[in-house]
C-alpha positions as CSV (number, residue, x, y, z in Angstrom):
1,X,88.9,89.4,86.6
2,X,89.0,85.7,86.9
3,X,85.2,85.3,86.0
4,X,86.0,87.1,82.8
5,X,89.3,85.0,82.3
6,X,86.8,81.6,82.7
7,X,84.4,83.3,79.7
8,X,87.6,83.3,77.5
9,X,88.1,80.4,74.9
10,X,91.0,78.3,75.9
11,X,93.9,79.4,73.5
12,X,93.4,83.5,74.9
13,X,93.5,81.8,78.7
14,X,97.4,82.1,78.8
15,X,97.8,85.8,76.9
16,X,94.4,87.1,79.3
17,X,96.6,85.2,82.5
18,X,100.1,87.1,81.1
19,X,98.3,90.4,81.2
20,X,97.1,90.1,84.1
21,X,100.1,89.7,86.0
22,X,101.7,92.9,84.1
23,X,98.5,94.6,85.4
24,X,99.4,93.2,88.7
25,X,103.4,94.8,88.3
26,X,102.5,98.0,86.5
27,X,100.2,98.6,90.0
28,X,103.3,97.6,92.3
29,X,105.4,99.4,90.4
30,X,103.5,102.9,90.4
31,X,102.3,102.4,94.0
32,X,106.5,102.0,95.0
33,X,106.9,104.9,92.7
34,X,104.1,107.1,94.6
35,X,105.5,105.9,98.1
36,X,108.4,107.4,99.7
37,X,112.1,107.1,99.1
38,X,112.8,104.0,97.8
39,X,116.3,102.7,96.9
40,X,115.1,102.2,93.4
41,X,116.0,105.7,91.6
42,X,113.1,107.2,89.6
43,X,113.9,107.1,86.6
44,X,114.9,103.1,86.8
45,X,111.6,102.8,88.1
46,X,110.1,105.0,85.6
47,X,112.0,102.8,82.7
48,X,110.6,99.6,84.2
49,X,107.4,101.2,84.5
50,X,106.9,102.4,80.7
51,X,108.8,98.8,79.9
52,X,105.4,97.2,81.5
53,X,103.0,99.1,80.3
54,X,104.8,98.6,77.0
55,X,104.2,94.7,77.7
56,X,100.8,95.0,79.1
57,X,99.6,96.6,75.0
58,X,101.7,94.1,73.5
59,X,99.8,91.1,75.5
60,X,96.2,93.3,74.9
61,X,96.6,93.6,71.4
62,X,97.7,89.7,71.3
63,X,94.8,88.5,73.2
64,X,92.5,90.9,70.4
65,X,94.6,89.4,67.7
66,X,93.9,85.9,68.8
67,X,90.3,86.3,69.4
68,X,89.6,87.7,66.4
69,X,91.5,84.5,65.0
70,X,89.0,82.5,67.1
71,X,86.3,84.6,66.2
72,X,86.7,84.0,62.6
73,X,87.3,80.3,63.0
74,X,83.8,79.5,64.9
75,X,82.2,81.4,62.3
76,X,83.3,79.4,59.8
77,X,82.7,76.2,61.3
78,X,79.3,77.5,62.1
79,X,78.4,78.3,58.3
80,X,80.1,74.6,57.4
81,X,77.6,72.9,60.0
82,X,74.5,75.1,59.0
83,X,75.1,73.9,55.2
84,X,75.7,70.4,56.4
85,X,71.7,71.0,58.4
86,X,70.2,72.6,55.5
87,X,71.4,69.2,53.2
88,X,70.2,67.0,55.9
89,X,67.2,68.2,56.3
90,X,66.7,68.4,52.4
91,X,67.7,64.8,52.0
92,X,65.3,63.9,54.7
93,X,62.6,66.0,53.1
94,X,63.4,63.5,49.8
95,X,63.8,60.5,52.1
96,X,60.0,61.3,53.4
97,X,58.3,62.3,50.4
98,X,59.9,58.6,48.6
99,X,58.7,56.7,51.6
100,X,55.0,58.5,51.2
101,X,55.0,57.5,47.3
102,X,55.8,53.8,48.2
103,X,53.3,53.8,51.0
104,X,50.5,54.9,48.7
């Protein structure tokens, strides 16, 4: 898990770190709930389990949310700098050929 969490852009780092650790007490909680007796009664138990799994899609569909956000953000920046290439190497192109006419 924290292999994947270090692939992650920066700004999903906290929502992938949050839904983790409601992984982490979802996995408590329905390991206490398949145990024996506890002094927890089952259906409080049952109500905080269905309250972190509630929380654990909430934080999985921010995390999509916000990397599609990113997503969409890198792509733009990536079509502004491949414009900003293609003039550059046009105006170098131009820059070339003038230099060739005034060397001849």
């Amino acid at each position: 898990m924290e292999a994947m969490a270090d692939q992650l852009p920066e700004t999903l780092k906290p929502f992938f770190h949050r839904a983790t650790e409601a992984q982490e007490r979802l996995a408590k909680l329905e390991a206490a709930l398949a145990s024996t007796k506890t002094d927890i009664p089952d259906a409080k138990l049952q109500e905080e389990t269905s309250e972190i799994k509630s929380k654990l899609e909430e934080a999985n569909e921010t995390v999509k949310q916000e990397q599609s956000k990113v997503v969409k953000e890198l792509t733009v920046e990536n079509e502004k700098q491949r414009y900003r290439i293609l003039h550059l190497v046009r105006a170098l192109k131009d820059a070339d050929e003038k230099l060739e006419k005034i060397s001849k």
